[in-house]
C-alpha positions in Angstrom: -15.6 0.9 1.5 -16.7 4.0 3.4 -14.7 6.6 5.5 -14.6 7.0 9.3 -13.6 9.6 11.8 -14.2 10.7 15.2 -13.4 12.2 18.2 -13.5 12.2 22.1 -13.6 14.7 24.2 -11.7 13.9 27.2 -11.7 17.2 29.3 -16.0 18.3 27.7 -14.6 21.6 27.2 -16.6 21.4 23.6 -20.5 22.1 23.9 -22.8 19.3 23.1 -24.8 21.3 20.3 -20.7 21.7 19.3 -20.1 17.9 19.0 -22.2 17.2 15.9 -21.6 20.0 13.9 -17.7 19.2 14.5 -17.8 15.2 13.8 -20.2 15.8 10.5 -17.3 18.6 8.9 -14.5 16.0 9.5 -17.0 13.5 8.0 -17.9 15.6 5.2 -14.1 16.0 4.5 -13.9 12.1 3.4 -16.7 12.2 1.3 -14.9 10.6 -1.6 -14.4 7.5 0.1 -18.3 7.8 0.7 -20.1 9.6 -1.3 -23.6 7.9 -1.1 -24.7 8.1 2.6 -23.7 10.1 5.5 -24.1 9.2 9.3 -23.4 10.5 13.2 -23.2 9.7 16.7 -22.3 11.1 20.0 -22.7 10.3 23.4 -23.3 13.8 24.8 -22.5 12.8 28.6 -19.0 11.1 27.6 -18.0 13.9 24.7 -17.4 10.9 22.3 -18.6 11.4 18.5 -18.5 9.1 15.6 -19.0 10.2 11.9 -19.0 7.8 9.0 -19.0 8.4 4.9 -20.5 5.1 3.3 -19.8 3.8 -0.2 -22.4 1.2 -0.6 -21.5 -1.9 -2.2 -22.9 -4.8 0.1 -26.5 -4.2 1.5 -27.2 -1.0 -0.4 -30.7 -0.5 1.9 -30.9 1.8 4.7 -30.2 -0.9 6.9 -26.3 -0.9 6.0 -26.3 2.9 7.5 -23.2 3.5 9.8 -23.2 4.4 12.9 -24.6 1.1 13.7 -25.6 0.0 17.2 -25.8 -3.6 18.1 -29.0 -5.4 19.5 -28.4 -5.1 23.0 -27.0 -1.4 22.6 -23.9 -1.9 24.1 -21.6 -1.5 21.3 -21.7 1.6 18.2 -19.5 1.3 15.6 -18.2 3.0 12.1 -16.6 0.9 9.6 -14.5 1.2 6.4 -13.8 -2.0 4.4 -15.3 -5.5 3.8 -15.8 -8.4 6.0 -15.6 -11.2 2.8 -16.6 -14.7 5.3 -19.6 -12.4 7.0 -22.2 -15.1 5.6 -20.2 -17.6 7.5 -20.2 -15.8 10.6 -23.8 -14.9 9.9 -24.7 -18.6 9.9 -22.7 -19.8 13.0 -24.4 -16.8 15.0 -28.0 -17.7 13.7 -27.1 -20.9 15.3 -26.4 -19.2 18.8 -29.8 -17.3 19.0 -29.0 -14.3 17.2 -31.2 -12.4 14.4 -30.2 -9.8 11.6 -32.4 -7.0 10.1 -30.1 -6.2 7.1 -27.5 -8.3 5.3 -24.7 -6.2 5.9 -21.2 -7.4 7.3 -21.1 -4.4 9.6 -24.2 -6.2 11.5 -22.5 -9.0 12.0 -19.0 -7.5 12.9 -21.9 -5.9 16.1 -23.0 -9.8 16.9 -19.9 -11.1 16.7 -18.4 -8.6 19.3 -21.3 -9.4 21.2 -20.8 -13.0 21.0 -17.0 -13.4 21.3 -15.8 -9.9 22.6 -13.4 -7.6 20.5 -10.0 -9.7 20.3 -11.5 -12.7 19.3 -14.2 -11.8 16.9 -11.4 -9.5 15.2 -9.7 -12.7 14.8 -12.4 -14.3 13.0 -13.1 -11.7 10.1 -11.3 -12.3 7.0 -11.1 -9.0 5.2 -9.5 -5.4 4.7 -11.1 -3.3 7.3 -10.0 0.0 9.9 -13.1 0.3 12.7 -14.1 2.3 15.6 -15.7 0.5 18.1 -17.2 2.2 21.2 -18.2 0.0 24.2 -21.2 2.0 25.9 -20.8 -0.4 29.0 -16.9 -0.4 29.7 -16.4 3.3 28.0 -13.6 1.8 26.2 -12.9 3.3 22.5 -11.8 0.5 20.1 -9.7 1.3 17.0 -8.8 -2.3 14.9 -7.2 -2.6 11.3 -7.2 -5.8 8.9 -3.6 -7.9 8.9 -2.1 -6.3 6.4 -2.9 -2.9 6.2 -4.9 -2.7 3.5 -6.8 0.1 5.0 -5.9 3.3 6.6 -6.2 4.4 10.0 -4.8 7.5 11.9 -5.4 8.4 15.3 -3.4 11.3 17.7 -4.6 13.9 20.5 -5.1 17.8 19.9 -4.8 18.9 23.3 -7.0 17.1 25.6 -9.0 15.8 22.6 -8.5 12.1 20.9 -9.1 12.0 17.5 -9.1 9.1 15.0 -9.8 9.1 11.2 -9.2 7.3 7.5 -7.3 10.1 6.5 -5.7 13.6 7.8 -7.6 15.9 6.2 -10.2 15.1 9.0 -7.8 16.3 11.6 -7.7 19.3 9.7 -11.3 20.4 10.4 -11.2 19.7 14.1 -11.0 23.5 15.7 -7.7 22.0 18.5 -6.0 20.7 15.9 -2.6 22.5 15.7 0.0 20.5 13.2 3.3 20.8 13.4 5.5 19.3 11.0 7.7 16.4 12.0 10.7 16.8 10.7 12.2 13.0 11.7 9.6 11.7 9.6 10.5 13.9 6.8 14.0 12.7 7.2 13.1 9.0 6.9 10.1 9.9 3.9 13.4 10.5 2.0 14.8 7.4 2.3 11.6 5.1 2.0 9.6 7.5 -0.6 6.9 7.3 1.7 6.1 7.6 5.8 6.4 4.1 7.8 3.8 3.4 10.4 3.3 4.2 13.1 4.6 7.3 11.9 3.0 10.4 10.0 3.9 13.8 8.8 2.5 15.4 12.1 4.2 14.8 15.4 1.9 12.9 17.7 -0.5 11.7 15.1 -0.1 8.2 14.0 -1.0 5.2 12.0 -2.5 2.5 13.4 0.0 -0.2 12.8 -1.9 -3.6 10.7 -3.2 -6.6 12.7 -3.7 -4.9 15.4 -6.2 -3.3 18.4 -6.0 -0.1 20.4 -8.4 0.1 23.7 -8.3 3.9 25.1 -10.4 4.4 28.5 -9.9 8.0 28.4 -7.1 8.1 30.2 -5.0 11.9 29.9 -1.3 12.0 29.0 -1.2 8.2 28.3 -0.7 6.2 25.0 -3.1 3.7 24.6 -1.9 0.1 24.6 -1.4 -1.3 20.7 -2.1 -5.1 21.2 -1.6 -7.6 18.2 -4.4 -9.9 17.3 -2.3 -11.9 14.3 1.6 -11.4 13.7 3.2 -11.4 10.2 6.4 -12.6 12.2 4.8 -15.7 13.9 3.4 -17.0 10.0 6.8 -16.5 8.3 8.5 -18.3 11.2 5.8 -21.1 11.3 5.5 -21.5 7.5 8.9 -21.4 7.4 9.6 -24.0 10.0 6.7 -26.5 8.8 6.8 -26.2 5.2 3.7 -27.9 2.6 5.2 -31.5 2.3 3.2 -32.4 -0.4 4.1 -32.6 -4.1 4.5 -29.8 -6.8 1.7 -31.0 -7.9 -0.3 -30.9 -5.2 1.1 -27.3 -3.9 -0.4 -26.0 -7.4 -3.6 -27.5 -6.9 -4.0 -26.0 -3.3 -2.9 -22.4 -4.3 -5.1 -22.8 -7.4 -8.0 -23.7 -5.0 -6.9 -21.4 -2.1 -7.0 -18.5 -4.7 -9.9 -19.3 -6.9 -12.0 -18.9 -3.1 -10.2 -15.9 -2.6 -11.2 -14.2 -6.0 -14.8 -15.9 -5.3 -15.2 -13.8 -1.7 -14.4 -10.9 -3.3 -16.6 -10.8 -6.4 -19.9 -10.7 -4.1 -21.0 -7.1 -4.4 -24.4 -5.4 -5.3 -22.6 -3.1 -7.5 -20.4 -3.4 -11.0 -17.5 -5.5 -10.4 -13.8 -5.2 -12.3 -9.8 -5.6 -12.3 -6.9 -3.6 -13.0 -4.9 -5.5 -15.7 -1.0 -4.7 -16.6 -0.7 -8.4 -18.2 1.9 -9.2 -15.8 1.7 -12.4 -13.6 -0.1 -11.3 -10.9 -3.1 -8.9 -12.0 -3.9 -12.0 -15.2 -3.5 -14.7 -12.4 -6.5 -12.8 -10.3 -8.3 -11.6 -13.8 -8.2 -15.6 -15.2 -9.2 -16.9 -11.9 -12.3 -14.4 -12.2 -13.1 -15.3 -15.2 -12.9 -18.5 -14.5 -15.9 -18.4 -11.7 -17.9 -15.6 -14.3 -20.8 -15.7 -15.8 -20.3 -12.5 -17.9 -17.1 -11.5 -19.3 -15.2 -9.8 -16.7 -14.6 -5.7 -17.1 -10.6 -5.0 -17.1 -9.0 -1.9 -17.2 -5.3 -1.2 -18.0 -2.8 2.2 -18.8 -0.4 2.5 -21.5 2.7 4.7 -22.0 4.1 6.1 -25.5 7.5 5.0 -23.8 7.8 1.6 -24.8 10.7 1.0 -21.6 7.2 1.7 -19.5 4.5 0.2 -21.5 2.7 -3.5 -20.8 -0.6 -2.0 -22.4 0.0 -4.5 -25.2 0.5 -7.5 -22.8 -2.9 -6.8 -21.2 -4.6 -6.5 -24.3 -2.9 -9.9 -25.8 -3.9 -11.5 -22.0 -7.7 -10.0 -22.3 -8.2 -10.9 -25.4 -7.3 -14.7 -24.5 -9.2 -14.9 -21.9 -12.6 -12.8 -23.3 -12.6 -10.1 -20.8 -14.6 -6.5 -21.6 -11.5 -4.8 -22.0 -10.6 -0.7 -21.7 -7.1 0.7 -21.9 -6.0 4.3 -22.1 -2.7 5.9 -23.1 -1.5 8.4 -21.0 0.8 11.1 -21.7 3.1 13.7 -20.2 0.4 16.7 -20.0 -2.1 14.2 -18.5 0.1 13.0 -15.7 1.1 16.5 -14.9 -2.8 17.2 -14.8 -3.1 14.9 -11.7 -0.4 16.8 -9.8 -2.2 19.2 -8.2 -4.0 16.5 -7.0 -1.6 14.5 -4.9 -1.3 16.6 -1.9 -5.3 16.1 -1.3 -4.9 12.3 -1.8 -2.7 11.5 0.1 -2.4 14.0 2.7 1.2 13.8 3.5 4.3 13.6 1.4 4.2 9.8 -0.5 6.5 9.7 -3.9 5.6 6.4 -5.1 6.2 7.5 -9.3 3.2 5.1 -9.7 0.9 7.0 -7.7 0.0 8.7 -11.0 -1.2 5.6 -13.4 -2.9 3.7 -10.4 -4.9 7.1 -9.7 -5.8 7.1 -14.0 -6.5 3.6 -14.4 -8.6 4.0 -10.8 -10.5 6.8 -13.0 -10.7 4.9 -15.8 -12.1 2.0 -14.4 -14.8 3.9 -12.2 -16.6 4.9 -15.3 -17.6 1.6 -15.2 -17.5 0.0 -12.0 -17.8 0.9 -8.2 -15.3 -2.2 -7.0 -11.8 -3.3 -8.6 -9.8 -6.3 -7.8 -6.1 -6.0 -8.4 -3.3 -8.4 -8.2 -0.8 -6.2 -5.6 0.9 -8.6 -2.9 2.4 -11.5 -5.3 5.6 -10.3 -5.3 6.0 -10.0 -1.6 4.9 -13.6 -1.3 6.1 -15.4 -3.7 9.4 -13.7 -4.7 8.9 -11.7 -7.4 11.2 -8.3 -7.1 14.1 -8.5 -8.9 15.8 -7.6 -5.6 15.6 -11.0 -4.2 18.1 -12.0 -6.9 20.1 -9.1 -7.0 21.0 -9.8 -3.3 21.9 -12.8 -3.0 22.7 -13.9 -5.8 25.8 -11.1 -6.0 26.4 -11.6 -2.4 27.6 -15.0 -2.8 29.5 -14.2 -6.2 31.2 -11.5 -4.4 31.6 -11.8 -1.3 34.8 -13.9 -1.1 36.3 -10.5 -3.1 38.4 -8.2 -1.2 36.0 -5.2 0.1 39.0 -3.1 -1.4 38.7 -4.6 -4.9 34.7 -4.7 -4.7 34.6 -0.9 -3.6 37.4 -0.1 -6.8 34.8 -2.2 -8.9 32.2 0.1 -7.8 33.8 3.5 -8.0 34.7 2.4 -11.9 31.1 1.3 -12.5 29.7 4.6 -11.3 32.2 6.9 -13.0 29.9 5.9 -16.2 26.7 7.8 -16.2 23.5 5.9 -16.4 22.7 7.5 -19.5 26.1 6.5 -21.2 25.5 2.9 -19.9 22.2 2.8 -21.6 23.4 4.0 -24.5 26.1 1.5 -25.1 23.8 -1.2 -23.8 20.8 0.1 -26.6 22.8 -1.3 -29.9 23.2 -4.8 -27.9 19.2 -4.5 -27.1 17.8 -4.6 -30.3 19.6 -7.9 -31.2 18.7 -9.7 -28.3 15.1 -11.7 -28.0 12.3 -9.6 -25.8 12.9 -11.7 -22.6 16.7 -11.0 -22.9 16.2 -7.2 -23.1 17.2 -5.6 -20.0 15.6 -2.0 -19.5 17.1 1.1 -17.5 20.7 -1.1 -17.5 22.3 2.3 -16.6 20.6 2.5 -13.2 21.3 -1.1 -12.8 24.8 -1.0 -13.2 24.7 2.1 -10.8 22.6 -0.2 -8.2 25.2 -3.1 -8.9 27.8 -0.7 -7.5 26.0 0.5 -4.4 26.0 -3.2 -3.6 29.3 -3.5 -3.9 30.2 -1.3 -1.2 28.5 -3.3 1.3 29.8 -5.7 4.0 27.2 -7.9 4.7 23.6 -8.8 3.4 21.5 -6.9 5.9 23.6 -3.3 5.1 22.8 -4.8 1.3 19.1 -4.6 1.6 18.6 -1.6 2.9 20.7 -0.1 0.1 18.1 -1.8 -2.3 15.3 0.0 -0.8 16.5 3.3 -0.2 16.9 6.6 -2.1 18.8 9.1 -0.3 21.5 7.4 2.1 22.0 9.9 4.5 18.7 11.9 4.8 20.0 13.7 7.7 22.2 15.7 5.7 19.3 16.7 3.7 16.7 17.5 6.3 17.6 20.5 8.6 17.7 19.4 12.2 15.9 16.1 11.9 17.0 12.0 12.8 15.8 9.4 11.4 12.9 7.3 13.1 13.8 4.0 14.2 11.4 1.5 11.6 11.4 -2.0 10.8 14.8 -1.7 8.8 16.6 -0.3 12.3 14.8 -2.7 14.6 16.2 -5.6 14.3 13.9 -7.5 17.2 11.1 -6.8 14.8 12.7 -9.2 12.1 11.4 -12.4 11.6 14.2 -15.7 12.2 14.4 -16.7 8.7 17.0 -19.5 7.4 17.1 -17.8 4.1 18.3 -14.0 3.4 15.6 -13.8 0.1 12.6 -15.0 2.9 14.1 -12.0 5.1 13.4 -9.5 2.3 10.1 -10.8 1.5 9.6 -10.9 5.4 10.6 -6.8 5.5 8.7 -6.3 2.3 5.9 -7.9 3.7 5.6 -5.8 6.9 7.2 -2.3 5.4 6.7 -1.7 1.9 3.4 -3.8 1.1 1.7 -1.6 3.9 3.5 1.7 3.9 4.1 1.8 -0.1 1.9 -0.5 -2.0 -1.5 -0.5 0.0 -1.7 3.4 0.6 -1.1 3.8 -3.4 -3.9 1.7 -3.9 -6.1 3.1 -1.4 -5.8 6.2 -1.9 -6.0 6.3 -5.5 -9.1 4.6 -5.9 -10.9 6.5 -2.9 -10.2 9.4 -4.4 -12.7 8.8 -7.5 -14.8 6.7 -4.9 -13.4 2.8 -6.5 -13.0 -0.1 -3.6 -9.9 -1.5 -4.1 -9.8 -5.2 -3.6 -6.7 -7.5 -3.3 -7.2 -11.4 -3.0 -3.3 -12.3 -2.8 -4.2 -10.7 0.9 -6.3 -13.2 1.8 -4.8 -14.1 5.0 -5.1 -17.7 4.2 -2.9 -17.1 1.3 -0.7 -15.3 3.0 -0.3 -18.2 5.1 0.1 -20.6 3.0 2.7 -18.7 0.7 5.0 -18.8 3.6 4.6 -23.0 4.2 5.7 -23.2 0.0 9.6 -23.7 0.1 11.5 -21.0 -1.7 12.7 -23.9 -4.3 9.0 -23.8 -5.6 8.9 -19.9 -5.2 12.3 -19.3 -7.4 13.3 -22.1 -9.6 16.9 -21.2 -11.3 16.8 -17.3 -12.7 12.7 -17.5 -12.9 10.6 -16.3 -9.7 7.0 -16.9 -9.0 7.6 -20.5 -9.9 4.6 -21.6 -8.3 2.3 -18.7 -9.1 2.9 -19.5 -12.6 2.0 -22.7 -12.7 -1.5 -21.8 -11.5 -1.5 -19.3 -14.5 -0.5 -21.4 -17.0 -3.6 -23.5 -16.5 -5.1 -20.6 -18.2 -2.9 -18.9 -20.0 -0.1 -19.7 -22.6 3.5 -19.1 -21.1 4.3 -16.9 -24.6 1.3 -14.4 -23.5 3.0 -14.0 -19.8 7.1 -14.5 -20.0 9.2 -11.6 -20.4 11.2 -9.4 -18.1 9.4 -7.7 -15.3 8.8 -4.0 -16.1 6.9 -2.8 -13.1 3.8 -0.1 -12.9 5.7 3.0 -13.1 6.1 6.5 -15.3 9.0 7.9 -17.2 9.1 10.1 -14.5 13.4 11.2 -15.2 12.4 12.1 -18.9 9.7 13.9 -18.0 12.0 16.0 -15.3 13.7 17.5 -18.1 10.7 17.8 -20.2 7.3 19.2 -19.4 7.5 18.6 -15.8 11.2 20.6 -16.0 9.5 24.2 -15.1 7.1 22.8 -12.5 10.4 21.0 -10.9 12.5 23.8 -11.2 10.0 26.4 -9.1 10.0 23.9 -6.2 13.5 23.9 -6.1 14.5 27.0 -6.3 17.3 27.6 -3.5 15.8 31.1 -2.4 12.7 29.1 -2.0 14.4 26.0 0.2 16.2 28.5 2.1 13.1 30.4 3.1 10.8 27.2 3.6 14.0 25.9 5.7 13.2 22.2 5.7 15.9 21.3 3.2 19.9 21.6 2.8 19.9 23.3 -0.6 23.0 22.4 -1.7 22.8 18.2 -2.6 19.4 19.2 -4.2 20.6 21.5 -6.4 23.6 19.6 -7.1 21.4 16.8 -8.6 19.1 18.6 -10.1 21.7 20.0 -12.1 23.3 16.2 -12.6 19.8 15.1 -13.7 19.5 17.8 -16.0 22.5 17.1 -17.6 21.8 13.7 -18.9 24.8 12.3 -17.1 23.0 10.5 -13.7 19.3 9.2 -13.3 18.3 11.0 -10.1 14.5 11.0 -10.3 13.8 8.7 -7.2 15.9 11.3 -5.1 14.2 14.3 -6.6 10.9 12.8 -6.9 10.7 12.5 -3.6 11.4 16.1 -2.3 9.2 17.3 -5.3 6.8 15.6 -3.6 6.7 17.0 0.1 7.2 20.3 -1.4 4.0 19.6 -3.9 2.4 19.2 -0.3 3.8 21.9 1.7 2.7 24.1 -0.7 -0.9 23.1 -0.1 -0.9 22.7 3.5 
């Protein structure tokens, strides 16, 4: 895990003394995603320069040092991730003549582009990785990212220069780079909670969209062409249209083994090895499996809340204790969450309002006092139909749908003329009577969801009600529109017979990459902790979409499937209850200690001056949330958080 940056200088108005010292300050800016080596290249004649920040896990010699330069000189590249089948690769290109120095993936990424040339070699590598690849022979610049999006890429121009990078704050240090807010993207972070690629915060800076290559020859005033080298669309489709034939049986068996191999790639490391653990299905399915294939008893780590609707910390303990593991937890409170605040802006770099940004940046912490690398079970609900939204959706749909839209929208209208809180409270008395996989948490802002369903005419409109906070951003955001994304576009949808596959489909390609994966990354770069994720694998990936949704979600249970492969390990009474999800009491907290932090970012003189936002819904609920009457913490969460980060950049 490393962090990479560079920059070409298309017009050589920057002096060549100029181009180190620039490429080695944007470098020095990532240094907590590499803290233990730092590297640089430029080619003085072309104005190209390539700075790298290594974390050393694999190959911990000199010979792992980035920038690397193949064998036959042609290619130079800086690299930020992990090749897992390298070995593999290694072997087949010992076989065809070549030799290796180190034992480093990044050597045989070089080979392998030597060997097979950049679109096919990128289609060989199983792993999370974001490169720069520059072709000394062609003077093409290469920028490639892993299939999913595991890591982060940004690329953009400041004037006539072309600049690339893990994060932003290494556009920041380049002396041309001039940012100007983009006030679309804004409008649509306000809706998703967080920026979709190819979008950022900055107009013309972007993200590298996953499973994909750019090729720039230098050409001015044109966008380099963003070809696909594996589609998300084409394996939901074919999985989808050629489903696993086999038994139950047998489908267990193969994701057991497809998994186990998974786990097994991404346990090799020359550094301490652990897992996040929240004792849910997914993080004890990848914890048993390593375990499973250990030696020693593996090191978990896991956060717990003094709010029992937020706190698995007892699940984890009950699972690690089951299964032997060198277990850690830590309780977090109020005053400690509010501690990593002034941290967020720096993290992430641009407004992101994920809630659980906070305990996956504290149990990232906690866990790198004891490790370098953490595996973590993120991507099983995406694949094998784990949200409870798959079941909200449909499953009203086609109770409701025969209903008058009249009588549905009257339904709706009386549901949310009850306050969450009130709903809660009548719901809390029934609660406590009922067994702990019958209890239903937050019913309030179910109920609340329930209506907003409702109101819908058809299932598509119905989804993207599920995964949006404010409606009509537009309203919020001063002069902005939203961007056109994978919820707008519908040629980018996959043709899927079933509506639940489309929302694991549009999960799969939106939130897993935009939401989930920049969470991860960014938390554990920040304390300088790789972040691994075998459900990623994209054999698994694969696979998951040949398993028919009957094994997937069997009656009111999901996961069907993935259970069965944990229940080889551990006892259904350790896993079964009602899903709870990684998050904070963040609306308590709004009206508690975080009220005063809140209430000075948004203060209406001070949105009037800054004049991004529409004071006027704000304010209104901020007040309604203060009240106690209506849960609005997603809403205000998320323009707490770009104004967190305006006010540091």
């Amino acid at each position: 895990m490393c962090g990479i940056t560079g920059f070409w200088d298309i017009s050589r108005q920057m002096s060549n003394d100029y181009l180190p010292i620039i490429v080695q300050r944007m470098s020095k800016s990532l240094i907590h995603r590499g803290p233990d080596d730092a590297g640089s290249w430029v080619d003085e004649e072309v104005g190209i320069a390539l700075g790298h920040r290594r974390l050393s896990i694999v190959d911990l010699s000199p010979e792992g040092h980035q920038p690397m330069i193949s064998t036959d000189g042609r290619y130079v590249i800086v690299f930020n991730g992990e090749v897992y089948n390298f070995p593999e690769l290694r072997k087949q290109l010992q076989t065809l003549g070549y030799s290796f120095r180190g034992h480093s993936d990044t050597e045989v990424m070089l080979s392998s582009f030597c060997e097979w040339g950049v679109l096919e070699a990128t289609k060989r590598f199983n792993g999370m990785f974001a490169f720069a690849l520059w072709d000394k022979a062609e003077r093409i610049l290469h920028l490639g990212r892993d299939r999913i999006g595991e890591k982060p890429l940004y690329y953009g121009w400041c004037g006539h220069t072309f600049i690339f990078a893990s994060e932003l704050k290494a556009f920041k240090v380049h002396p041309d780079f001039q940012p100007e807010i983009n006030r679309d993207a804004l409008a649509t972070f306000l809706r998703f909670s967080h920026i979709p690629a190819p979008y950022s915060i900055y107009k013309g800076i972007y993200k590298l969209p996953p499973a994909t290559l750019l090729s720039y020859n230098g050409a001015r005033n044109v966008h380099p062409e963003v070809v696909p080298y594996w589609s998300a669309k084409k394996a939901a489709e074919s999985g989808v249209s050629h489903p696993f034939t086999g038994s139950e049986t047998q489908a267990i068996e193969e994701l057991d083994r497809l998994l186990k191999d998974a786990i097994a790639m991404r346990m090799v490391a020359d550094v301490p090895l652990g897992a996040f653990l929240s004792g849910g299905i997914d993080s004890s399915t990848v914890v048993a499996l390593m375990q499973v294939q250990s030696q020693q008893p593996v090191k978990t780590f896991s956060i717990g809340f003094h709010e029992q609707d937020y706190n698995e910390a007892q699940y984890a303990k009950a699972v690690a204790q089951h299964l032997g593991t060198d277990h850690t937890e830590l309780y977090v409170t109020a005053n400690e969450a509010l501690a990593v605040i002034p941290k967020v802006p720096s993290l992430y770099d641009e407004p992101f309002a994920d809630p659980s940004q906070f305990p996956t940046f504290l149990v990232s912490q906690l866990a790198r006092n004891d490790v370098t690398v953490s595996l973590s079970g993120d991507g099983g609900d995406e694949l094998f139909a784990g949200y409870d939204r798959y079941f909200w959706g449909r499953t009203i749909w086609q109770k409701t749908n025969w209903i008058p839209h009249t009588v549905r929208h009257s339904t709706a209208k009386a549901l949310t003329s009850i306050s969450p809180q009130t709903w809660n409270q009548s719901f809390a008395a029934v609660n406590t009577m009922l067994p702990a996989k019958l209890k239903v948490a937050a019913c309030g802002d179910k109920l609340h969801k329930l209506a907003s369903i409702l109101s819908f005419t058809n299932l598509d409109t119905i989804y993207a009600s599920l995964v949006s906070h404010w409606q009509a951003p537009e309203e919020v955001v001063i002069g902005s529109s939203e961007l056109s994304t994978v919820l707008s576009d519908r040629n980018l949808w996959a043709s899927l017979p079933d509506f639940v596959e489309g929302m694991m489909y549009l999960d799969l390609i939106s939130y897993l990459p935009d939401n989930i994966l920049v969470k991860v990354d960014r938390a554990s770069m920040g304390v300088s902790l790789e972040g691994r994720i075998p459900f990623l694998d994209h054999r698994v990936v694969e696979f998951a979409w040949q398993i028919p949704l009957s094994m997937k979600i069997r009656g009111n249970q999901s996961k069907w499937l993935l259970r069965q492969v944990l229940y080889k390990y551990i006892p259904k009474e350790l896993i079964e209850r009602p899903k709870m999800g990684f998050s904070i009491p963040i609306g308590s907290w709004l009206r508690g200690s975080l009220r005063e932090w809140a209430e000075d970012l948004l203060d209406e003189s001070r949105l009037r001056r800054e004049g991004y936002f529409n004071p006027r819904p704000i304010r209104q609920k901020w007040h309604e949330h203060q009240s106690g009457n209506f849960n609005w913490e997603y809403y205000l969460w998320n323009v707490l958080m770009f104004q967190a980060w305006l006010a540091e950049n």
